[in-house]
DOSETOR-858830 format. One record per residue: x negated, y negated, z of N, C-alpha, C in turn; residue in one letter. Coordinates in steps of 0.02 Angstrom, whole numbers, padded with zeros to 5 digits, always signed. Layout:
residues N
XYZXYZXYZa
...
//
This chain:
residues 134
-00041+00060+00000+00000+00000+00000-00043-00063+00000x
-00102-00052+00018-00131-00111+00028-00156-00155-00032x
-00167-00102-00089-00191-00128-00138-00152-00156-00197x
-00077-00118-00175-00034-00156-00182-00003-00228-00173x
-00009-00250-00095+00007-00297-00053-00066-00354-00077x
-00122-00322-00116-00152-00375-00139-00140-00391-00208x
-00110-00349-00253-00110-00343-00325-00045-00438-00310x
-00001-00379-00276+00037-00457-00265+00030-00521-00263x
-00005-00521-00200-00043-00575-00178-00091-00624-00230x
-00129-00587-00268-00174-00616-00316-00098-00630-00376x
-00052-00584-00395-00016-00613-00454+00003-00707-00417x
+00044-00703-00353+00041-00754-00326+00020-00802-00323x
-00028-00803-00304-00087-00857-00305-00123-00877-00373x
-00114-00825-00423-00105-00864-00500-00065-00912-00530x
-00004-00881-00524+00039-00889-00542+00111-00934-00502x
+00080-00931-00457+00105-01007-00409+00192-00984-00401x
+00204-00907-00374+00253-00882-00383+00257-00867-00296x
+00318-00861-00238+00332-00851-00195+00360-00766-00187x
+00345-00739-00181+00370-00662-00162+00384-00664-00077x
+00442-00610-00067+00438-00599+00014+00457-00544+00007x
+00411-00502+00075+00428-00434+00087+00454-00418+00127x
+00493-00370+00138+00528-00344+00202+00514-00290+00246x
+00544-00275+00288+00512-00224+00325+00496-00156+00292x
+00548-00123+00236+00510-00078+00199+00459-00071+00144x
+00423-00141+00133+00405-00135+00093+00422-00166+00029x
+00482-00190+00014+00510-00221-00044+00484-00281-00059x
+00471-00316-00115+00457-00373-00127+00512-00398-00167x
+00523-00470-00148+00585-00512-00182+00548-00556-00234x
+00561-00581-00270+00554-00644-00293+00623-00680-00335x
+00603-00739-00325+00667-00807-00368+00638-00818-00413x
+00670-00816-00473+00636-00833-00523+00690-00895-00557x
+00713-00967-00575+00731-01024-00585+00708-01048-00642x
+00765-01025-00685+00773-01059-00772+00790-01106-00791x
+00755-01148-00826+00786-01225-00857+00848-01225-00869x
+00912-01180-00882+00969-01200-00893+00990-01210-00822x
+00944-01194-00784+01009-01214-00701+01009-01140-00686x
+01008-01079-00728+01009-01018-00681+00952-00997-00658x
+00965-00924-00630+00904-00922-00580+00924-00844-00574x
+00877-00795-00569+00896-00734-00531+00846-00682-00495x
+00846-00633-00467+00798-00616-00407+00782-00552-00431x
+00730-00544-00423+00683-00448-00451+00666-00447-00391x
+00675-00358-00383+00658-00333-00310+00605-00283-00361x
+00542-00281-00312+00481-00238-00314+00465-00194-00278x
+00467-00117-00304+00451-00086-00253+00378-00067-00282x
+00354+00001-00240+00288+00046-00274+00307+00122-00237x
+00316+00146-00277+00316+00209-00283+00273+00278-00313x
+00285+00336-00330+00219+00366-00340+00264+00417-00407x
+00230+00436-00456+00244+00481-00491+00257+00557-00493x
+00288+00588-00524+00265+00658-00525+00198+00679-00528x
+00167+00639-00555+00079+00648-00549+00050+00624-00511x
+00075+00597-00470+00065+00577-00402+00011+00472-00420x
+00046+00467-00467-00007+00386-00481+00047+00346-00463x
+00016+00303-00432+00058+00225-00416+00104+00170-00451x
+00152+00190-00453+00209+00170-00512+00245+00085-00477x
+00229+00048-00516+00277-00023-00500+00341-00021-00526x
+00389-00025-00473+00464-00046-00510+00497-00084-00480x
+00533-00138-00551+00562-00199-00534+00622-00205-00573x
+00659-00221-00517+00725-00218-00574+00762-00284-00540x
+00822-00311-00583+00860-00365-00566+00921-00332-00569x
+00954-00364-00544+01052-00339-00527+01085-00392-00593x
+01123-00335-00660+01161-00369-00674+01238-00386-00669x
+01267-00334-00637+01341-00358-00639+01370-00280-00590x
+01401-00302-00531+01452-00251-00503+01501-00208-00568x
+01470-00156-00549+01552-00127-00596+01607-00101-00588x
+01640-00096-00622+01730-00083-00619+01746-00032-00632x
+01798+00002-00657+01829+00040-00681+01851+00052-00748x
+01855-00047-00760+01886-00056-00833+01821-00086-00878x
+01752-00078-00863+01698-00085-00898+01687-00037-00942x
+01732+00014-00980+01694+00040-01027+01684+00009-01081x
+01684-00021-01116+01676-00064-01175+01583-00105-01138x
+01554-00129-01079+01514-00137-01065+01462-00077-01065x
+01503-00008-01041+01456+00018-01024+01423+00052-01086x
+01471+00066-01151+01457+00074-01221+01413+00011-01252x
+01415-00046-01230+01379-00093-01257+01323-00094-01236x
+01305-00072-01179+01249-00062-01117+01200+00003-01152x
+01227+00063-01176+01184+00097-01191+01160+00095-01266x
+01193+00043-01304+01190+00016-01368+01143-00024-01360x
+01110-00081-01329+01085-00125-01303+01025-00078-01290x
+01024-00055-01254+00942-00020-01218+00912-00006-01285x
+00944+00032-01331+00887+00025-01396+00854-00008-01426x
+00873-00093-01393+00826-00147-01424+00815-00204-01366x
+00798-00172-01312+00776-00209-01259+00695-00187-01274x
+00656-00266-01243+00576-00237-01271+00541-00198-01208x
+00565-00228-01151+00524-00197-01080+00595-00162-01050x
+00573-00106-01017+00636-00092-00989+00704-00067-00988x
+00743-00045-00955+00813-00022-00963+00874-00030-00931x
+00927-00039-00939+01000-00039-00918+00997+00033-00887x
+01019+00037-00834+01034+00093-00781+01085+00048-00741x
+01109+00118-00691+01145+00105-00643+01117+00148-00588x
+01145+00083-00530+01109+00122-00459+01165+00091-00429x
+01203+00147-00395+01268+00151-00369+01305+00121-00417x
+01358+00084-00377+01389+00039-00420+01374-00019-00461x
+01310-00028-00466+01276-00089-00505+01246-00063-00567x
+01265-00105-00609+01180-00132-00649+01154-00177-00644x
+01092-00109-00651+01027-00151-00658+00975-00156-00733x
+00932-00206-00722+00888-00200-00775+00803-00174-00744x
+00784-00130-00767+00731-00106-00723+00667-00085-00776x
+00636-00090-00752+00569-00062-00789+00500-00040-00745x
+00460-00002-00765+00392+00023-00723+00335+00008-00752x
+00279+00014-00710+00223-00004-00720+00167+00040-00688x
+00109+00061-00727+00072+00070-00699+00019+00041-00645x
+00006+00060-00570-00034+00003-00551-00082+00002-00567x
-00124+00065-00577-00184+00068-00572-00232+00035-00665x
-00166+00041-00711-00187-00008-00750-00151-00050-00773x
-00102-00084-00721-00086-00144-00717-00125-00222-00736x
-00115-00272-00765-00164-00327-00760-00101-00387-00742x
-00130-00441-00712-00056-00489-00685-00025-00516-00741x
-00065-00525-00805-00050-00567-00868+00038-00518-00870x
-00008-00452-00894+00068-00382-00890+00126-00403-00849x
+00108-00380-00788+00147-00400-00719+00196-00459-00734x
+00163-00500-00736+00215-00574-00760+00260-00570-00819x
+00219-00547-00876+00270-00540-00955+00333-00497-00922x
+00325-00449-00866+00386-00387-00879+00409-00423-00817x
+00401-00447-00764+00431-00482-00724+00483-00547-00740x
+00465-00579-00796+00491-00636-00838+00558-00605-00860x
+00502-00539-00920+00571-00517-00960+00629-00506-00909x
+00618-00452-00865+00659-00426-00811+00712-00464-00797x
+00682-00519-00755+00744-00587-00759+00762-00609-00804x
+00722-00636-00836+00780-00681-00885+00832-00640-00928x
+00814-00577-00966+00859-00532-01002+00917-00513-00929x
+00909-00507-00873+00955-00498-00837+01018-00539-00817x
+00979-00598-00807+01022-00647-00810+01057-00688-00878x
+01024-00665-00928+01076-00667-01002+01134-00620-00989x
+01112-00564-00970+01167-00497-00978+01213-00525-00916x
+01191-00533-00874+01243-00541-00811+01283-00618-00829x
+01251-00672-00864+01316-00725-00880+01359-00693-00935x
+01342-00651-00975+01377-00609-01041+01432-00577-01005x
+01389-00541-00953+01470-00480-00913+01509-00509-00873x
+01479-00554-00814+01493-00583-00765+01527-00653-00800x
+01488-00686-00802+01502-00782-00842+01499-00812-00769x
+01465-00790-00733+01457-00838-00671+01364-00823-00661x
+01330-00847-00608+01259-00853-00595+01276-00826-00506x
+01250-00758-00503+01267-00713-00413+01218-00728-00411x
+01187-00674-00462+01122-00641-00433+01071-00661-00432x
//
């Protein structure tokens, strides 16, 4: 974890970005778009079937319903031309999520898929939603 808790730290201190962690381990960040929106990637680190150090960050796009199928057909239509990442669901949400290797991770990386992450999330979530939650 530690080398984790610095990989962070140094993207940070590049990149003049605020992260907070919580007691398990999670890292938050705000990320704040010139149109006025704004939305939040949670970071974890986890380990592979091969046992290597996997980064994953995903953003929340939209609670779902019952009467979302027409989203959720558009959702797996969509993942075929997303550039980083994927539309999943975790519980009742989507999310937009993607992984990373740490061990050849570089922050330039880190940032491009952290960017994409949000901002494609928060396109999709004013598309489903039309409000700014998350």
């Amino acid at each position: 974890m530690e080398v984790f808790d610095g990989f962070i730290a140094a993207v940070a201190s590049e990149f003049k970005i605020k992260f907070h962690k919580d007691s398990s381990g999670v890292y938050t960040t705000h990320l704040e778009f010139e149109n006025g929106r704004s939305q939040e990637v949670l970071i974890t680190l986890s380990k592979d079937e091969a046992g290597d150090r996997v980064i994953n960050m995903y953003s929340v796009v939209a609670k779902l319903k019952d009467d979302f199928f027409e989203i959720y057909k558009y959702s797996l239509q969509l993942n075929a031309t997303i550039h980083y990442g994927a539309l999943a669901l975790l519980n009742d949400t989507m999310i937009l999520k993607t992984s990373l290797l740490l061990k050849d991770c570089e922050p330039v990386r880190f940032m491009k898929s952290l960017t994409y992450i949000a901002a494609k999330a928060d396109e999709l979530e004013e598309l489903f939603v039309k409000k700014n939650i998350y």
